[in-house]
VOTIDREN-263240 format. One record per residue: x, y, z of N, C-alpha, C, CB in turn. Coordinates in steps of 0.02 Angstrom, whole numbers, plus 50000, padded with zeros to 5 digits. Glycine has a CB too. Example, Ala and Ser with C-alpha at 12.3 -4.5 7.8 and 13.67 -1.06 7.14 Angstrom:
// VOTIDREN-263240
506604971650390506154977550390506604983550390505654977650452;506424988850354506844994750357506455000250394507044997050286;
//
This chain:
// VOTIDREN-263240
494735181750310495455181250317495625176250372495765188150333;495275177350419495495171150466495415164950461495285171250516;494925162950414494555155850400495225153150356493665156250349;495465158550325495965156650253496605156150298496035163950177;496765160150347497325157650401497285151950428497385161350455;496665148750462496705143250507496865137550453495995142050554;496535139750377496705133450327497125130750315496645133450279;497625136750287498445135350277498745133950332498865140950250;498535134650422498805130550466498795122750476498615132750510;498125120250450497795115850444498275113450398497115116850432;498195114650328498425111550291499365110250290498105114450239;499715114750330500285113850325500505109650388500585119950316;499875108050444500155102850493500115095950467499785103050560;499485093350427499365088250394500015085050348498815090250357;500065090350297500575089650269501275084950312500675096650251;501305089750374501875089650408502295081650438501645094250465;501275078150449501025074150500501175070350466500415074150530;500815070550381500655062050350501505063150290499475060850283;502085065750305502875068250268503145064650333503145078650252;503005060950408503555059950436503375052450435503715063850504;502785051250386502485041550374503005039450311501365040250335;503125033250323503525031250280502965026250241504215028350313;503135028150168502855021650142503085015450130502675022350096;502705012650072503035004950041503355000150078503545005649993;503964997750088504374992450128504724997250173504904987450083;504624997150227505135001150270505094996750331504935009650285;505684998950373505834996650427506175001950491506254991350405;506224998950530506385001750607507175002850586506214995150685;507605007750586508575005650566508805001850617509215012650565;508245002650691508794999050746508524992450742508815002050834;508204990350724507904981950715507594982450660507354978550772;507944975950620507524974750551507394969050551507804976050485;507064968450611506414963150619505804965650605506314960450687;505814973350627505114976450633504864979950556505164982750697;505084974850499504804975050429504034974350437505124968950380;503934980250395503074979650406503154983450337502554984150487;502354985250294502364985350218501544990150227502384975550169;501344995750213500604998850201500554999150124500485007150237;500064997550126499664998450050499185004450061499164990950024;499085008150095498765013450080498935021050097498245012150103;499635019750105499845028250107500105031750048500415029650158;499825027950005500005034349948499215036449921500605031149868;498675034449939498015036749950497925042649998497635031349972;498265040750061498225046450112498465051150090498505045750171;499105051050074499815057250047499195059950002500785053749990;499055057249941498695060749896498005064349912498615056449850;497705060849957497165066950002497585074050008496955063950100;497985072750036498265078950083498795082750018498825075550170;498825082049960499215087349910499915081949892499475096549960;500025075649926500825074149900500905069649821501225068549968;501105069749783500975065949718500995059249724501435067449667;500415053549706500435047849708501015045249678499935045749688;501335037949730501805034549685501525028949638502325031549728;501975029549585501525027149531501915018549532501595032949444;501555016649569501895008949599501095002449586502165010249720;501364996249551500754992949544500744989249598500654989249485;500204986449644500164984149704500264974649704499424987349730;500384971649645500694964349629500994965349575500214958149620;501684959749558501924960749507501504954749447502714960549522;501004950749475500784948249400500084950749378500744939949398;499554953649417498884956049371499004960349397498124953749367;499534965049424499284972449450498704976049456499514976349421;498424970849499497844974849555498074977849593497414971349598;497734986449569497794991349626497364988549694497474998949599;497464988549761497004986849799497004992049835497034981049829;497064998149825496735004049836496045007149798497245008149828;495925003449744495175003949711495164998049692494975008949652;495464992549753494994986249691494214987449704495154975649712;493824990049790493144987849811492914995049775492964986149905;493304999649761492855007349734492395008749694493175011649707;491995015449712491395011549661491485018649610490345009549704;491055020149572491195025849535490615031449555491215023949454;490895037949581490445043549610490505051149564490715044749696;490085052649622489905060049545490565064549553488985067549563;490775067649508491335070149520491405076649576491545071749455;490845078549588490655086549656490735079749731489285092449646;490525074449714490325071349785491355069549809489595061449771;491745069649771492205065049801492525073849843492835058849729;492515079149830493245083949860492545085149914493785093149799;492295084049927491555085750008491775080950039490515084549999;491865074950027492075068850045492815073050083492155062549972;493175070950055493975072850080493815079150125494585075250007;493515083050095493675087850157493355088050230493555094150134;492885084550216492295083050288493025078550315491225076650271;493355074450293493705068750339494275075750359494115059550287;494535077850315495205080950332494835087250402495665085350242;494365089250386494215092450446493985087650519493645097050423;493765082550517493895076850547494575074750590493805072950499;495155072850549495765073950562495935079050608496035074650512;495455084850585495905089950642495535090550685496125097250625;495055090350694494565089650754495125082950821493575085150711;495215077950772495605073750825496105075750838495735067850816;496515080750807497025084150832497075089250889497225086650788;496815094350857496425099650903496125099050962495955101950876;495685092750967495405091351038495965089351086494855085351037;496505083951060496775081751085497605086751112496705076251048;497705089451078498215096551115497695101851168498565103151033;497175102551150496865106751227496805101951280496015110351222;496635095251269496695088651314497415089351357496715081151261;497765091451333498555091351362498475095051405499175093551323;498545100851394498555106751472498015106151499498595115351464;497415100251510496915099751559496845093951572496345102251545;497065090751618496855083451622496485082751659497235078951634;496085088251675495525086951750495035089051696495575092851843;495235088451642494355087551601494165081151597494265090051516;493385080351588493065073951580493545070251487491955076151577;493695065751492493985066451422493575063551365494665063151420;492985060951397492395060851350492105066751304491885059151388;492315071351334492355078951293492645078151233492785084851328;493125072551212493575072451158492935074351097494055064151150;492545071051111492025070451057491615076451044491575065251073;491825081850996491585088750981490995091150980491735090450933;490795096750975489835099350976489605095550912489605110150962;489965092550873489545088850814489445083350845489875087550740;489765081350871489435073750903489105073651002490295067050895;488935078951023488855076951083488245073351086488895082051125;487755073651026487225071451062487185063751014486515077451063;486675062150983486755054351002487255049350982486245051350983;487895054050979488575048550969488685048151038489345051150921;488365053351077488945051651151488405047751196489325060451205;487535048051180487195045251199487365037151195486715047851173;487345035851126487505028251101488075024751146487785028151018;488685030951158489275029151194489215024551279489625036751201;488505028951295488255024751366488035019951361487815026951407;487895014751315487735009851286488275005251265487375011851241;488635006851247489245002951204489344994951245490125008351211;489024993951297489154987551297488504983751294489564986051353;487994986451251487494981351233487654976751176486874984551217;487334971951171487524966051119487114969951045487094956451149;486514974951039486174977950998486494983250976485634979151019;487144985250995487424990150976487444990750897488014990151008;487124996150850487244997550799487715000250788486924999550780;488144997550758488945000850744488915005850684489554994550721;488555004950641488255006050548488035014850575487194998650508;487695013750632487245021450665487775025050691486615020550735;488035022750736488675027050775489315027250728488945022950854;489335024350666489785026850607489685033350584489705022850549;489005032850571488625038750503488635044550584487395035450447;488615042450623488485049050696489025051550687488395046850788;489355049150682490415051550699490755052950628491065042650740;490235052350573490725055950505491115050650486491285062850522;490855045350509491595038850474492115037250524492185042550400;492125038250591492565038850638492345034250687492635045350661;491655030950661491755026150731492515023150749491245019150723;492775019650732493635015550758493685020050809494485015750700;494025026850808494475032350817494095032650886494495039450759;493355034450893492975035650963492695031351004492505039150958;492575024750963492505020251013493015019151057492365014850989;493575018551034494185014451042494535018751104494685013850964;494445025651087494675030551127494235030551195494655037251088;493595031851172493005031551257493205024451292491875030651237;493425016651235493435012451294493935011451334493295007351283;494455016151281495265013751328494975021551380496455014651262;494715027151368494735030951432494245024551492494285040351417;493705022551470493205021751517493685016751559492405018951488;494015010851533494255006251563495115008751607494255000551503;495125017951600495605020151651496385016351640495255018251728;496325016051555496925011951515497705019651525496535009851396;497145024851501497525030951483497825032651528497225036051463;497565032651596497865036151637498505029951690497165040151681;498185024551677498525020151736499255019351681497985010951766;499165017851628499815015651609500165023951573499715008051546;499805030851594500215034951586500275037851497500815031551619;499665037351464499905036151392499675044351383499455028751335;500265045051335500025053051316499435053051260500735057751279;498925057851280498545059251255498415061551179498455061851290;498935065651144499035066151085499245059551036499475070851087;499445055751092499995048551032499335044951043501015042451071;498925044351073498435039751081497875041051012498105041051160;497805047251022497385049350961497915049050912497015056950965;498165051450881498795052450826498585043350811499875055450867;498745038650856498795031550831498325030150809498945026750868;497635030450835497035029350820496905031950748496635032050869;496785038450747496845040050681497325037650632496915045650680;497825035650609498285031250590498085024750564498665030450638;497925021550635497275013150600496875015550582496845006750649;496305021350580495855020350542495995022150477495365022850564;496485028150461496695027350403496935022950345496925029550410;497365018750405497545013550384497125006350347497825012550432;496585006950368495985002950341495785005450268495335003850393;495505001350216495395003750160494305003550179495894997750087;494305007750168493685007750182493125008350123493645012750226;493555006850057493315004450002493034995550001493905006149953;493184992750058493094985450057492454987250079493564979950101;491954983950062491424981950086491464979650135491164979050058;491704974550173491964973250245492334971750271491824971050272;493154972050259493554972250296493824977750305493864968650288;493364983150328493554990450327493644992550420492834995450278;493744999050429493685003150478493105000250524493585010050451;492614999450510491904997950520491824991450563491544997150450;491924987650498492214981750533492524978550601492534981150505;493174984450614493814984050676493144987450719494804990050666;492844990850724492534996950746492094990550789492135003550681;491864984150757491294981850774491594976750802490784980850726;491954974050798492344968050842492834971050883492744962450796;492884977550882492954980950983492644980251020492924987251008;491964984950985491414984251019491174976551059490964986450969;491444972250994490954964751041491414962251082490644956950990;492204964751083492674963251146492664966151192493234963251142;492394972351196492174973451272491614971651288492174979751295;491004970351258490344964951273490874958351319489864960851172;491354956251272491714948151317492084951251379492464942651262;492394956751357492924958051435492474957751485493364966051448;492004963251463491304963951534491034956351584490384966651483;491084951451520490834944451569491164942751638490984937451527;490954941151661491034938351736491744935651747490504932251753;491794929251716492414925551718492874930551694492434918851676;492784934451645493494937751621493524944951661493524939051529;493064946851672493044952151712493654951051782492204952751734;493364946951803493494946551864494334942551878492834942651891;494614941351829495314936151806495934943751773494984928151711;495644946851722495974952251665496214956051709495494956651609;496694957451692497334962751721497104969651672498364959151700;497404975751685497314981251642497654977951568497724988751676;498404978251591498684973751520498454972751505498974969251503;497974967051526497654959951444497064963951426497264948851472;496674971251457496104973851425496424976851373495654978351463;496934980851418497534987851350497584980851280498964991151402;497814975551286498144971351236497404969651189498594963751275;496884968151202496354964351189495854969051160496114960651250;495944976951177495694980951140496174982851082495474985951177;496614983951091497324986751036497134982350987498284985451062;497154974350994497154968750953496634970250902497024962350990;496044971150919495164970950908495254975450865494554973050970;495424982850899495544986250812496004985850764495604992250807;496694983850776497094981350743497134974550690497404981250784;496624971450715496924966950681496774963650611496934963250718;496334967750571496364967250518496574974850452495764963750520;496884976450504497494981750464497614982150404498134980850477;497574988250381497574985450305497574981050242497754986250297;497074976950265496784970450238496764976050160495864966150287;496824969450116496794971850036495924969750025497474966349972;495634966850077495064967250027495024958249982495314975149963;495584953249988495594947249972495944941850008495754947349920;495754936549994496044930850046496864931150007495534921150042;497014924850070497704922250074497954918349989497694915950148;497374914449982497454912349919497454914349870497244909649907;497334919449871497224926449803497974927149812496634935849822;498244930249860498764933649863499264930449841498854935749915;499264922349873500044918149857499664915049762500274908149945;499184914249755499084911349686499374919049634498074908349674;499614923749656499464930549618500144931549617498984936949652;500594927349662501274930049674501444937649725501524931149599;500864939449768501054944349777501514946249833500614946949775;501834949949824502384953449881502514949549952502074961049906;501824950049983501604947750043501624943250051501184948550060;501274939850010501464932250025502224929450024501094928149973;502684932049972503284930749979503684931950045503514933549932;503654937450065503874942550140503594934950181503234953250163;502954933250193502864930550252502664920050245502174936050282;502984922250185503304913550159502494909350147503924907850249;502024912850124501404907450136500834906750186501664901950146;501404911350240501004907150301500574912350343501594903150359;500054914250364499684916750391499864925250367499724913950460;499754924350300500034931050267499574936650293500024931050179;498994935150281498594943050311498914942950391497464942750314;498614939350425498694941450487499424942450509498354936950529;499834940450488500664942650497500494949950464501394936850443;500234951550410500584957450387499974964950431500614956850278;499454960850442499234965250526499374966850564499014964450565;499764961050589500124963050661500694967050629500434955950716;501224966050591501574971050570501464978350554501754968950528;500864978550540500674986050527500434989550578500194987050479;500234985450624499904988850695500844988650746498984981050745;501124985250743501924985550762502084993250725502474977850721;502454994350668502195001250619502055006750663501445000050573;501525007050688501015012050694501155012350762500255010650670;501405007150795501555008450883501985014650878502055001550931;502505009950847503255012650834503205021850823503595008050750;502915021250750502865028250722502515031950776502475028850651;502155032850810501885037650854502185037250924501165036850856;502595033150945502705030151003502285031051056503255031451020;501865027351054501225027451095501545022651167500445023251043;502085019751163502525012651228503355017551221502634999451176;503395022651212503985024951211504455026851272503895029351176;503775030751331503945028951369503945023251427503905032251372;503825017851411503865011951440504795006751425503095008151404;504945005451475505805001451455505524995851402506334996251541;506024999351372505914992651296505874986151302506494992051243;506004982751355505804975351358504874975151353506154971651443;504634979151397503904980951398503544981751352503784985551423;504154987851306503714988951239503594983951177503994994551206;504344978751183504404974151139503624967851178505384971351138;503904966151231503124962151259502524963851211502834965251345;502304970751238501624971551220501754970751124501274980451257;502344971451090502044968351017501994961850987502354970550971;502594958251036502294950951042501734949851076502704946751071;501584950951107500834948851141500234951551105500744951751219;500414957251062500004960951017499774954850965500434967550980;500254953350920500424947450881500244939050894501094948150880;500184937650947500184931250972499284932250968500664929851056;499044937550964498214939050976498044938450906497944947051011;498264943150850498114942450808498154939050747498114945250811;498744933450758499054928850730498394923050762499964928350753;498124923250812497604918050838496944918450789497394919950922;496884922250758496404926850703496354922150637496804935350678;497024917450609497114916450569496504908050584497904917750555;496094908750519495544902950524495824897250510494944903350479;496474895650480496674888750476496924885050529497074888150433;497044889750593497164885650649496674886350679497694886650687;495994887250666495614885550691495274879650733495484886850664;495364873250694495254868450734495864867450797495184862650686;496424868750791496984867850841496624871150901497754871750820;496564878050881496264882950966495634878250986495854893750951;495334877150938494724876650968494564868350989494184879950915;495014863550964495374859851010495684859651069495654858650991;495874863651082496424866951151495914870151203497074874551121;495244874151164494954875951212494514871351234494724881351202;494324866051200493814860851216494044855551256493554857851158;494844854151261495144850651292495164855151371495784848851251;495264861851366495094865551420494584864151462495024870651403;494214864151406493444862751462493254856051492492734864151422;493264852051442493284846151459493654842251535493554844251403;494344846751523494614842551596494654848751660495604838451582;494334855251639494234860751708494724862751726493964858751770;495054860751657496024865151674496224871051677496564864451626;495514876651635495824883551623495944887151683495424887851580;496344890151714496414891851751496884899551740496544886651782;496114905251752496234910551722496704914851771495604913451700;497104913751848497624914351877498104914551840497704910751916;498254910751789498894911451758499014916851691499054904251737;499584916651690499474923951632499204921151577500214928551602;499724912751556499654910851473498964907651464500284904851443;498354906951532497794903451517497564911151503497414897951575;497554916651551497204923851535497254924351449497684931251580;497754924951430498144927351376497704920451320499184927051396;497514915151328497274910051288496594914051281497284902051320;496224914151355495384915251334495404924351299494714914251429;496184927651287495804933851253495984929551182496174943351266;496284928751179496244925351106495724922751052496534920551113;495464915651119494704913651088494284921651104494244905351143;494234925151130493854930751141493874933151083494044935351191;494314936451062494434937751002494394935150927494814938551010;494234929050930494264923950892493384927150857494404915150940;493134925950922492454923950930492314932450920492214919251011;492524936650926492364944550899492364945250841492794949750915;492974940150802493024941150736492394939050694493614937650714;492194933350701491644932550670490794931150707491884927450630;490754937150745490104937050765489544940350750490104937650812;489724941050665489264944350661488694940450638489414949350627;488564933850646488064930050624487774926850687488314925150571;488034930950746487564930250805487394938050834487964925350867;487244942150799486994948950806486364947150773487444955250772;485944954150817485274953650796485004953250707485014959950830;484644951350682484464949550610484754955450568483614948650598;484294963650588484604969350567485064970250548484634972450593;485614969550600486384971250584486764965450548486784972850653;486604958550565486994952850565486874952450481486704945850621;486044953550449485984953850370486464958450335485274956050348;486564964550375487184967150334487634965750331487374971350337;488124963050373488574960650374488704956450326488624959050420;488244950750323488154944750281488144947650196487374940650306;488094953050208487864957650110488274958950098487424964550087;488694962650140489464966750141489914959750130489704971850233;490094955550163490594950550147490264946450088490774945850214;489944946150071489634940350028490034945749963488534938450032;489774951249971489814957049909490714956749893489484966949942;491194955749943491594954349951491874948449917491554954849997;491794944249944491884938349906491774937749831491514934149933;491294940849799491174940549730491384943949701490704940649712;491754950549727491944952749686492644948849671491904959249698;492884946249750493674943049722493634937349676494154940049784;493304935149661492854929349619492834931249555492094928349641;492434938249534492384941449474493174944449436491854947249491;493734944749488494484946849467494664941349446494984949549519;494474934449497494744930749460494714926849416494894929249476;493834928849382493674924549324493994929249260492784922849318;493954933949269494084940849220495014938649213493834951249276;495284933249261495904934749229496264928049217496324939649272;495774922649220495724917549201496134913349256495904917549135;495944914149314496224908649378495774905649416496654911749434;495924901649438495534896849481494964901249528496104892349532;494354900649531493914905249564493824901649641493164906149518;494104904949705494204903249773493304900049786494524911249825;493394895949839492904894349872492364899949901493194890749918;491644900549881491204905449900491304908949869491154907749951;491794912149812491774917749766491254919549682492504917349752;491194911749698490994913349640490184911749638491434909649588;489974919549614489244920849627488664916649577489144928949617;488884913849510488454908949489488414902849531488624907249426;488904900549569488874894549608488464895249677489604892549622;488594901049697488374902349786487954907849768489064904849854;487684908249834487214913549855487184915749926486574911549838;486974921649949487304924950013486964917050044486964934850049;486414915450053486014912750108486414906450110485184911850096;486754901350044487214896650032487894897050085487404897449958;488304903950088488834906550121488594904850188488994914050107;488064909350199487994909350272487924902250310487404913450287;487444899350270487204893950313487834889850315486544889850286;488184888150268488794886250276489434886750327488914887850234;489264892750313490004896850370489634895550457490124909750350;488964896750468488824897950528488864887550547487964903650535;488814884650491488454878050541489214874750529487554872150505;489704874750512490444872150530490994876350531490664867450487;490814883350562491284888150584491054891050666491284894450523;490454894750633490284899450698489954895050766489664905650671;489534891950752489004887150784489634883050842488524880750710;490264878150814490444874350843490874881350911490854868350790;491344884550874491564889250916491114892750978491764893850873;490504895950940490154899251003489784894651043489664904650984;489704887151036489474884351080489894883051136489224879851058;490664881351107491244880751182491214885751220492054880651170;491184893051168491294899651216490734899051272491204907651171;490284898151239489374897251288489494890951359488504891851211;490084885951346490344883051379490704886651444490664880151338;491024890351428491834893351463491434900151481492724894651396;490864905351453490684908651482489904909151458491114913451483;489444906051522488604900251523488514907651558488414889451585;488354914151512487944919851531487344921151478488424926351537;487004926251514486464928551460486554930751405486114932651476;487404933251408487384935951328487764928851281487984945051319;487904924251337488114919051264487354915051243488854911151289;487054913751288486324912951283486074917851211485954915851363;485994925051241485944928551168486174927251119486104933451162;486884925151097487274925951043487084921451005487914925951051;486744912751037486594906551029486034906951007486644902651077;485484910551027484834914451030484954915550933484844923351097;485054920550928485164925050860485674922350814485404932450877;486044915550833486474912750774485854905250761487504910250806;485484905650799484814901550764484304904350718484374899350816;483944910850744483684911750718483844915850633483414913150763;484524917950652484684922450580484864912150530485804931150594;485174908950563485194902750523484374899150497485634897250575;483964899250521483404899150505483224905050453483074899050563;483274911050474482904917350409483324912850339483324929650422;483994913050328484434912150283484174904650246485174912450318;484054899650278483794892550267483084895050234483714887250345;482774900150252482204901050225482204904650142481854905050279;482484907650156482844912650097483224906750036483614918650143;483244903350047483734898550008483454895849956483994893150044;482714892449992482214889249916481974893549852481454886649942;481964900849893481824903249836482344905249749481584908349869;483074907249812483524907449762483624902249733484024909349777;483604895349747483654889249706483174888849652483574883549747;482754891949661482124890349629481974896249574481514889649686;482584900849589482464902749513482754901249451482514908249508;483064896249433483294892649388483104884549384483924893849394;483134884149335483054875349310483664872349343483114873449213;483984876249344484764870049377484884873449455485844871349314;484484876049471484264876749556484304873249601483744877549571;484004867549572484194860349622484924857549626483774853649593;485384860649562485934858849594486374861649637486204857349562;486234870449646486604874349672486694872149737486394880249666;486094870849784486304869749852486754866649876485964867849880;486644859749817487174853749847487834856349829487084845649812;488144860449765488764861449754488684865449808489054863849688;488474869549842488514875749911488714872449958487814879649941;488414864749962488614863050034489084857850052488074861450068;489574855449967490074852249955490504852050011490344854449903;490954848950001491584849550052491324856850099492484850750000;491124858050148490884861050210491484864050252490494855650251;491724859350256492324862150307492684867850271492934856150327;492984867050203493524870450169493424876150134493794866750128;492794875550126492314881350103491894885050154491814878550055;491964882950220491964888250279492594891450297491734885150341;493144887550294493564889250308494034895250281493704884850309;493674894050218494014897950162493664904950176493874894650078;493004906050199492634913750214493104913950277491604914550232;493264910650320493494913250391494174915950379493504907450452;494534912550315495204917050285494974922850277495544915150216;494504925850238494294930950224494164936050281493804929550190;493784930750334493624937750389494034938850444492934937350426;494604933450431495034935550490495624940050493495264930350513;
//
């Protein structure tokens, strides 16, 4: 009887929690600037008992992108699934209301008797460059985002200096990770989870250490998990060649990452996590939120990374000032987004499987519906080792060598270290895939065609 009481408590707070989210197009009534758009709360609603809206997610091939990456499972495995998370959910609830009437607890405690031991072990670690993110996922039930994010804003004394209530902190967290479709092969939860992680590896460096205000850590972590927010799972060019929604809303132009920062704006709002802060403050931190993750977008890539090379070049940065601070979290971030091809071989090969897997499938939608197949999508033409070597030697390579510039430590040394040698494994890997066909010899060269635009085009993808 009591197990069946705490349920129906359970289940009627959930209810309560995910009935005050608004879906589809909504906005703020007192500013309708703050238009923001989720594609995945009628997945959530429908976890929790509310009837899906029966809405197609574009108006010309109506791709659902709530199962475009899904795969097909046994029918006993999917309600174990849901309920391990929904008990999850309340675990972050629950911890976080006894958190209230004690603030002289350690708040590393957040993390329950299912995880004290080697999720909270791994946690003393979190700023190694070897950090397995894939391990401390499967440790935490699918929750890495939610606990990293939480131990680094406690460790870095975010929570307490700027006063943030403890329930809205979690409540938000949980929120982005929901908010992530974690049907993508990699632009999921996982993903945000792992380019936190490698932004506090950058905050930790010397130069930024020693320059960063609490602000620009609070802003620079918020960003890191935020900022690929309910990504659909396809590039920019999918979206405006498809006619979809989004692209219209944000005219063309840096459609994912506008409609990121909008959803992480969203999610401030809805929980009021800056509520009590005077609204000039709160509006700041979502422009400044935005100005980070709008830096994300790979077609201005050469501009930043122009700007930062011109930086170096004449010994101008000068991290005293807010808008130079506020520049190097940017490239920081830049350089979080796609590092995973300077992680150790282990982790960095998955990564490389997961986006590649990615890419082909948006490739396979769009041969199946007879449109132009995007750069790197299409898997008779490319091959993971084709992608990579591509993306790392006129994307990643030029970027992390400035950063290795602007911060000459052991871990950019490392990063430089392991974006050679995984470019080498991949170069090695290559003859063979060429070589299993008669027309093998031509694949490479179409792989390594126009270089720039066809790197550029994966960095749409991962930003």
């Amino acid at each position: 009887m009591g197990i069946a009481l705490v349920w129906s408590i359970i289940t009627v707070l959930v209810r309560w929690i995910f009935s005050k989210r608004r879906g589809a197009i909504s906005y703020d009534s007192s500013d309708q600037t703050a238009l923001y758009i989720r594609m995945l709360d009628v997945r959530v609603r429908s976890q929790v008992g509310f009837e899906p809206e029966r809405r197609g997610s574009h108006p010309y091939l109506g791709v659902d992108f709530r199962t475009l990456h899904s795969r097909a499972e046994s029918a006993g495995s999917i309600p174990a699934r849901r309920i391990r998370r929904l008990f999850s959910f309340q675990r972050h609830l629950l911890s976080s209301r006894l958190l209230r009437g004690a603030p002289h607890l350690n708040t590393l405690h957040i993390l329950d008797e299912d995880y004290c031991g080697q999720a909270k072990c791994m946690l003393e670690k979190v700023g190694t460059w070897n950090f397995d993110i894939f391990l401390f996922d499967r440790l935490t039930n699918g929750n890495s985002l939610v606990f990293l994010t939480f131990h680094l804003l406690n460790q870095y004394g975010l929570i307490e200096l700027f006063q943030l209530d403890m329930v809205k902190v979690r409540r938000f967290l949980v929120l982005v990770q929901e908010d992530y479709h974690n049907q993508n092969p990699y632009h999921n939860a996982v993903h945000a989870a792992d380019v936190t992680q490698a932004m506090h590896c950058y905050l930790r460096e010397p130069k930024l250490a020693q320059s960063l205000t609490s602000f620009d850590i609070l802003l620079g972590l918020l960003a890191a998990a935020t900022h690929d927010l309910d990504h659909p799972g396809v590039n920019q060019p999918f979206l405006i060649k498809t006619n979809h929604y989004l692209a219209a809303l944000y005219r063309n132009t840096s459609v994912l990452e506008n409609h990121h920062w909008r959803s992480a704006v969203g999610l401030l709002r809805e929980t009021d996590l800056f509520s009590h802060l005077p609204a000039e403050d709160s509006l700041g931190i979502e422009r400044q939120l935005g100005s980070l993750i709008l830096a994300t977008d790979i077609s201005r890539q050469n501009d930043y990374l122009s700007r930062f090379r011109t930086h170096l070049d004449e010994n101008s940065l000068c991290l005293g000032q807010s808008s130079h601070r506020h520049f190097s979290l940017q490239m920081a971030l830049k350089c979080a987004d796609i590092c995973n091809p300077c992680r150790p071989w282990e982790l960095s090969k998955q990564w490389s499987e997961k986006v590649t897997e990615e890419f082909f499938h948006q490739g396979d939608i769009e041969k199946k519906h007879k449109l132009e197949i995007s750069p790197l999508c299409d898997s008779e033409a490319n091959t993971i080792a084709s992608v990579q070597i591509g993306f790392m030697t006129y994307v990643v390579e030029p970027l992390f060598a400035e950063w290795a510039r602007f911060s000459d430590t052991r871990l950019s040394q490392t990063m430089l270290g392991h974006l050679g040698l995984n470019k080498a494994s991949w170069s090695a890997m290559e003859p063979e895939a060429s070589g299993s066909s008669e027309e093998g010899e031509s694949e490479p060269t179409r792989a390594t065609e126009e270089p720039s635009s066809r790197a550029l085009s994966q960095g749409s993808q991962e930003s």
